[in-house]
C-alpha positions in Angstrom: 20.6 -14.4 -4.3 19.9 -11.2 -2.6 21.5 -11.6 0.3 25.5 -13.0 -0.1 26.6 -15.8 2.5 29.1 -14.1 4.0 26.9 -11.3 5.1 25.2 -13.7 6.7 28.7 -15.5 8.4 29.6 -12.3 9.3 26.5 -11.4 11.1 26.8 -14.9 13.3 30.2 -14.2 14.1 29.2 -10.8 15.3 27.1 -12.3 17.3 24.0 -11.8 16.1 21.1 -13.9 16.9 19.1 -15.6 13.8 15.8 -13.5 14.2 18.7 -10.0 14.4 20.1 -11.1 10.9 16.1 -11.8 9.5 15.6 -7.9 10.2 18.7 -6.4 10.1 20.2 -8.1 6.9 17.8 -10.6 5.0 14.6 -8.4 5.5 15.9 -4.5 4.2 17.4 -6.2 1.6 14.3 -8.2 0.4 12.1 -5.3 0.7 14.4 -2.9 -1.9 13.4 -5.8 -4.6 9.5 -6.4 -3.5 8.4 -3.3 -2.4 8.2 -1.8 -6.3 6.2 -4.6 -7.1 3.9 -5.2 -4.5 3.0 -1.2 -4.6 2.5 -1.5 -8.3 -0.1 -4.8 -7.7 -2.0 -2.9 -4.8 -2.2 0.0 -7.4 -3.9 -2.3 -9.8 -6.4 -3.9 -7.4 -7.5 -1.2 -6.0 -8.1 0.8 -9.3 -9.6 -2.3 -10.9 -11.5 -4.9 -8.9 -13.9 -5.4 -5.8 -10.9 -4.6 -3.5 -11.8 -1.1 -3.0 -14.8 -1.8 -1.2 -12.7 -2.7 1.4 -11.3 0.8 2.0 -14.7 2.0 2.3 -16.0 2.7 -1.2 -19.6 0.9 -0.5 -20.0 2.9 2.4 -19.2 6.0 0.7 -21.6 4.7 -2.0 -24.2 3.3 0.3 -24.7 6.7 2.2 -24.2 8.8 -1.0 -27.7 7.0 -2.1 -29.2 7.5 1.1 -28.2 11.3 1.3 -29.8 11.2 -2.1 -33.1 10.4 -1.1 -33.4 12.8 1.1 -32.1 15.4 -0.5 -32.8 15.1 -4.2 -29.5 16.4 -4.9 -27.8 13.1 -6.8 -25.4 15.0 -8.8 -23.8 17.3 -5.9 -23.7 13.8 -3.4 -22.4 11.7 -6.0 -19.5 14.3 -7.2 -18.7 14.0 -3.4 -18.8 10.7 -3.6 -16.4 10.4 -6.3 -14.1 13.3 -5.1 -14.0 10.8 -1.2 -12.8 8.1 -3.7 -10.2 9.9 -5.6 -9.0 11.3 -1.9 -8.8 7.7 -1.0 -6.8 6.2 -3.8 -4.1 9.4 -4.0 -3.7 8.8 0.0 -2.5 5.4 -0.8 -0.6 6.3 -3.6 1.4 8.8 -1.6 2.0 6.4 0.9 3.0 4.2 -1.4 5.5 6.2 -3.3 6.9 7.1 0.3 7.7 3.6 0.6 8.8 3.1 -3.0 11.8 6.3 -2.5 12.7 4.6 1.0 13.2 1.3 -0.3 14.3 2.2 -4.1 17.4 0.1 -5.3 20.4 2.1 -6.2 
């Protein structure tokens, strides 16, 4: 168990309400364990599936072609392109090993 029962019997007799020990106890706790994993499964998906057209990777696509048309210049729009999606995933991977230091288990 992560969290020990008498954190928890401490907490009431301090006089904490339920919802107080969810975030101030139970829920810091829980996220030092999860938070490596789920970063290293969003990591995954978004390097590897359909999941990154959510962050806007068709668009990007979608308006590299266009551009292309009317430019003729496919191999300068689509570096672009690639260089948007690169930005993209190393944002999240910042963010995410910001998270990862201020939840890491010690």
């Amino acid at each position: 168990k992560l969290v020990e029962p008498f954190e928890i019997t401490v907490a009431k007799v301090a006089g904490m309400r339920q919802l107080q020990i969810i975030l101030n106890i139970e829920l810091p706790q829980m996220l030092r364990f999860s938070v490596p994993g789920i970063i290293n499964e969003f990591s995954s998906v978004l390097k590897a599936t359909p999941f990154a057209y959510t962050v806007g990777i068709a668009e990007i696509t979608k308006q590299a072609m266009s551009l292309t048309a009317i430019t003729l210049n496919g191999l300068q729009i689509y570096t672009l392109a690639g260089v948007l999606y690169f930005i993209i995933y190393k944002i999240f991977t910042l963010l995410a090993g910001v998270f990862e230091k201020k939840y890491r288990i010690s």
